[in-house]
LOZAZA-163158 format. One record per residue (C-alpha): x, y, z. Coordinates in steps of 0.25 Angstrom, whole numbers, padded with zeros to 4 digits, always signed. Layout:
<rs>
XYZ
...
</rs>
This chain:
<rs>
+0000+0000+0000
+0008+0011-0005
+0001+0021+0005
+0003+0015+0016
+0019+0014+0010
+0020+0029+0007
+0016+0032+0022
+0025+0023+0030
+0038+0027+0021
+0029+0042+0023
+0028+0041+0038
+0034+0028+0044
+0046+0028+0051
+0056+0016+0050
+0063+0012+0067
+0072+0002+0072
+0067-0012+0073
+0059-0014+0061
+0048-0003+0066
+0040+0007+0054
+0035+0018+0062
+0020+0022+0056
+0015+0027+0067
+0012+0041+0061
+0002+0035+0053
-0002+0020+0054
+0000+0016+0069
+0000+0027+0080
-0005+0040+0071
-0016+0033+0062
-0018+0039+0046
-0032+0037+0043
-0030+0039+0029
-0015+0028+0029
-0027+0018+0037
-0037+0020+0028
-0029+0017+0016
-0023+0005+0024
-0039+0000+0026
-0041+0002+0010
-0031-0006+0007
-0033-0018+0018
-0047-0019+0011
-0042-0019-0001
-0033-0031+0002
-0041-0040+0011
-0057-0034+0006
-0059-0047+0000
-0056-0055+0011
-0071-0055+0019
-0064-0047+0032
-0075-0047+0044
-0064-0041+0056
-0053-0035+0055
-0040-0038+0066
-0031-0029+0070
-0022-0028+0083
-0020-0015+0092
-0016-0005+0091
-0009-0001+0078
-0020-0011+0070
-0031-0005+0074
-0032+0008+0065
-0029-0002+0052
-0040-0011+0056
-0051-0001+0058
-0049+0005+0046
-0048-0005+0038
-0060-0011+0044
-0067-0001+0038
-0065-0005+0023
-0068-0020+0029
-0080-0016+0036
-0078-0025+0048
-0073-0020+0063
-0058-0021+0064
-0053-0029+0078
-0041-0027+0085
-0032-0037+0093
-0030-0029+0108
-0015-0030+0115
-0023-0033+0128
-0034-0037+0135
-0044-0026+0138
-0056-0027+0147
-0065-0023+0134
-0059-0037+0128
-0071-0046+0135
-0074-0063+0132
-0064-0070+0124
-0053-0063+0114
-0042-0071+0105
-0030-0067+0108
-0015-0069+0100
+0000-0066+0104
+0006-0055+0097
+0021-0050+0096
+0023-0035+0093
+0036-0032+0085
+0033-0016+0089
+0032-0019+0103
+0040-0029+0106
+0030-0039+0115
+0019-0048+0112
+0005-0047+0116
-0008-0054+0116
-0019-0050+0108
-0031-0052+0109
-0046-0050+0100
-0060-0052+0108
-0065-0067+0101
-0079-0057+0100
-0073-0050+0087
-0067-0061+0079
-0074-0075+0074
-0073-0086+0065
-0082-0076+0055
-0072-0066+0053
-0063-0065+0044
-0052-0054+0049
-0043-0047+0044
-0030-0044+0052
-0024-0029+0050
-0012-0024+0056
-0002-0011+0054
+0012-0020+0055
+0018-0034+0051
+0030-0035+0055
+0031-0049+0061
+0016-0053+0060
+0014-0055+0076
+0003-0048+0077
-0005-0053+0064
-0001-0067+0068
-0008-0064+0081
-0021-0058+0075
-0022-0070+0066
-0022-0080+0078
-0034-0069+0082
-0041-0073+0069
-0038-0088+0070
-0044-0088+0085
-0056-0082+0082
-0060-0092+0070
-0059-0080+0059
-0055-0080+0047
-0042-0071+0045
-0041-0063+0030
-0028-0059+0031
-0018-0048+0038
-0017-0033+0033
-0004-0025+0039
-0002-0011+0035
+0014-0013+0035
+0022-0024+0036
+0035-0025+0037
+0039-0036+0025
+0053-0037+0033
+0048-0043+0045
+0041-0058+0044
+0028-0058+0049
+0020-0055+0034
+0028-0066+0028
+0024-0075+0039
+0010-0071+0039
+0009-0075+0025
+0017-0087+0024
+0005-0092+0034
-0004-0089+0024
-0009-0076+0029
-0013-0064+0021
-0006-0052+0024
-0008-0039+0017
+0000-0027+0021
-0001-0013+0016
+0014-0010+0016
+0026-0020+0018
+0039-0014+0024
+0050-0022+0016
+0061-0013+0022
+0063-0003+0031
+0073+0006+0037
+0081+0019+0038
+0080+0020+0020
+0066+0019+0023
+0054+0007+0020
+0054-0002+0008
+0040-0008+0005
+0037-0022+0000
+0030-0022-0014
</rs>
């Protein structure tokens, strides 16, 4: 998606240890216009694919999801961190390793919001190593759903979880794959 591509080599920010800082418009400071843009195009690719919910995790996620959801016409659910005392009855709940934060975490769905009638697709701002789309998908295979595939808005074609996801079998589309990126700037994949 060249858009997207014009705006991170725009406004992103390349820092030690493998981090692309987009925070002045996709994860902290959200661009209405870069996520409606990023929703088009997620219809665009997965329109087809009879989406009833679609999954996300907090926090950075949740924007994408929503708008998104939108084109989709379905409500957009997102995997909590923690346990909150609005989370009531049963939930599914996954292990997820974050690469920015440097811990793991379960996360976890109320089992209310997800069936073996959905068919869900996941949507995420960053692959990198595939941890959390890996734990979102053993969401989806708990709850008996059906899974339509995995949207990223970028990955990074460097690290290994998109190959891995896909060498399962897993569709994964994402709207801009890093191939390289440093102190020259960031080279995309075509």
């Amino acid at each position: 998606m060249l858009y997207l591509e014009e705006r991170i080599r725009k406004d992103g920010q390349v820092r030690a240890g493998n981090i692309l800082k987009v925070d002045s418009f996709l994860n902290h400071q959200m661009d209405p216009e870069v996520y409606r843009e990023m929703g088009k195009e997620f219809y665009r690719l997965f329109g087809g694919e009879g989406v009833t919910k679609i999954l996300t995790i907090e926090a950075s996620g949740i924007g994408i999801a929503c708008v998104a959801a939108q084109f989709f016409g379905c409500p957009a659910i997102f995997a909590k961190k923690s346990r909150t005392k609005n989370i009531d009855g049963q939930v599914l709940t996954s292990q997820v390793e974050s690469y920015t934060h440097g811990g793991s975490y379960t996360v976890m769905v109320a089992k209310r919001f997800l069936g073996p009638g959905d068919r869900v697709l996941i949507l995420d701002d960053f692959l990198a190593r595939g941890s959390a789309l890996r734990g979102l998908i053993q969401i989806v295979e708990q709850s008996g759903a059906s899974l339509a595939g995995c949207g990223v808005a970028i990955e990074k074609g460097f690290q290994e979880g998109g190959a891995q996801l896909r060498r399962q079998g897993i569709r994964v589309e994402s709207l801009a794959i890093v191939e390289e990126m440093g102190e020259d700037g960031i080279t995309f994949r075509r």
